[in-house]
MARRONU-899840 format. One line per 2 residues: number of its first residue (from 1); their letters; for each residue x, y, z of C-alpha. Coordinates in Angstrom, 2 decimals, padded with zeros to 5 digits. Layout:
# MARRONU-899840
NUM	A	X Y Z  ... .
END
This chain:
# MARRONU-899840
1	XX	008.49 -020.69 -004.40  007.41 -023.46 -006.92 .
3	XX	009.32 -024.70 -009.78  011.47 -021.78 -009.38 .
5	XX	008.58 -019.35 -009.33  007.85 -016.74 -006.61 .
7	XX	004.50 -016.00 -005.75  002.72 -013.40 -003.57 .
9	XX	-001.05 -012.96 -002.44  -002.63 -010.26 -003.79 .
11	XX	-004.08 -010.17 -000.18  -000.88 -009.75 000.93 .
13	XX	001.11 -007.64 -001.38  -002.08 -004.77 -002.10 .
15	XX	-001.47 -003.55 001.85  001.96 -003.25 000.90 .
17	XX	001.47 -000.87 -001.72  -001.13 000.64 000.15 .
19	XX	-003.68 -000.70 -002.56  -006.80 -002.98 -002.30 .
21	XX	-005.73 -006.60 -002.83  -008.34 -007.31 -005.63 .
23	XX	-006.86 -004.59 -007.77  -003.31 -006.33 -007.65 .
25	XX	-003.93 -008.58 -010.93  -004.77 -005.83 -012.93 .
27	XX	-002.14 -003.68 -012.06  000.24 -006.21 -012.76 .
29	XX	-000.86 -007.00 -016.26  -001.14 -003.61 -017.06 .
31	XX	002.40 -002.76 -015.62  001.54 -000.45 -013.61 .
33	XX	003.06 -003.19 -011.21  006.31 -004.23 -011.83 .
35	XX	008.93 -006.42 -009.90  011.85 -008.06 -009.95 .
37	XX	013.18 -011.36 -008.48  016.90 -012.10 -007.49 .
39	XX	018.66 -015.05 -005.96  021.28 -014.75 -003.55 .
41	XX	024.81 -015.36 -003.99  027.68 -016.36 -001.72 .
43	XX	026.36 -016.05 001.74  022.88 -015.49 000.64 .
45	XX	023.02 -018.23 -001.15  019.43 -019.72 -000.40 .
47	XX	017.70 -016.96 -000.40  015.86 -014.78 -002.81 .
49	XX	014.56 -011.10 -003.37  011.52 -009.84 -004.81 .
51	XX	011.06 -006.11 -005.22  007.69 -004.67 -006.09 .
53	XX	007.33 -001.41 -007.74  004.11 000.78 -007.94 .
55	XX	003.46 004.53 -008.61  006.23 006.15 -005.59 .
57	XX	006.88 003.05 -003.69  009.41 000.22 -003.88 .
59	XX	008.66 -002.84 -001.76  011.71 -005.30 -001.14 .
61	XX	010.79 -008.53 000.67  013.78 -010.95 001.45 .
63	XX	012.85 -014.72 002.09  014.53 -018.01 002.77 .
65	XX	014.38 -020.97 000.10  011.15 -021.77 001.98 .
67	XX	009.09 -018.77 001.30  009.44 -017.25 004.80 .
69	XX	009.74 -013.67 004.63  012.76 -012.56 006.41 .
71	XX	012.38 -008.58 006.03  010.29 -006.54 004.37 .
73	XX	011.31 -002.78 003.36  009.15 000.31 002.17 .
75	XX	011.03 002.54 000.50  009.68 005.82 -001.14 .
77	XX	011.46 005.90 -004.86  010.84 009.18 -007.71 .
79	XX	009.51 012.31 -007.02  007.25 012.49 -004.41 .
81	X	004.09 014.17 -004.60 .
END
């Protein structure tokens, strides 16, 4: 995290989704990307939450103030297909 923005590597995140890292970018600024980022509160205070979202999957990763992922969860979300 850098002035209070999260980043992830498209060379990380694409295998996530189960897409190829160099079409990352233009998923995200066409939305068919989305996320979200949250900061813990009371006892998890320090760290923060990004969630990914893309066509049937949700991808949560939970990390300490340093970056350091601390989990990372798949979960299938909609109507699968």
């Amino acid at each position: 995290m850098t002035d209070g923005q999260a980043t992830v590597d498209a060379e990380d995140l694409g295998p996530l989704l189960g897409i190829e890292p160099a079409a990352v970018p233009q998923k995200m600024r066409s939305g068919q990307i989305t996320s979200l980022f949250e900061t813990g509160i009371d006892e998890d205070a320090g760290r923060y939450r990004l969630t990914f979202f893309y066509d049937n999957r949700r991808i949560r990763l939970t990390c300490a103030a340093d970056g350091t992922v601390l989990s990372t969860i798949r979960t299938p979300v909609g109507k699968q297909t």
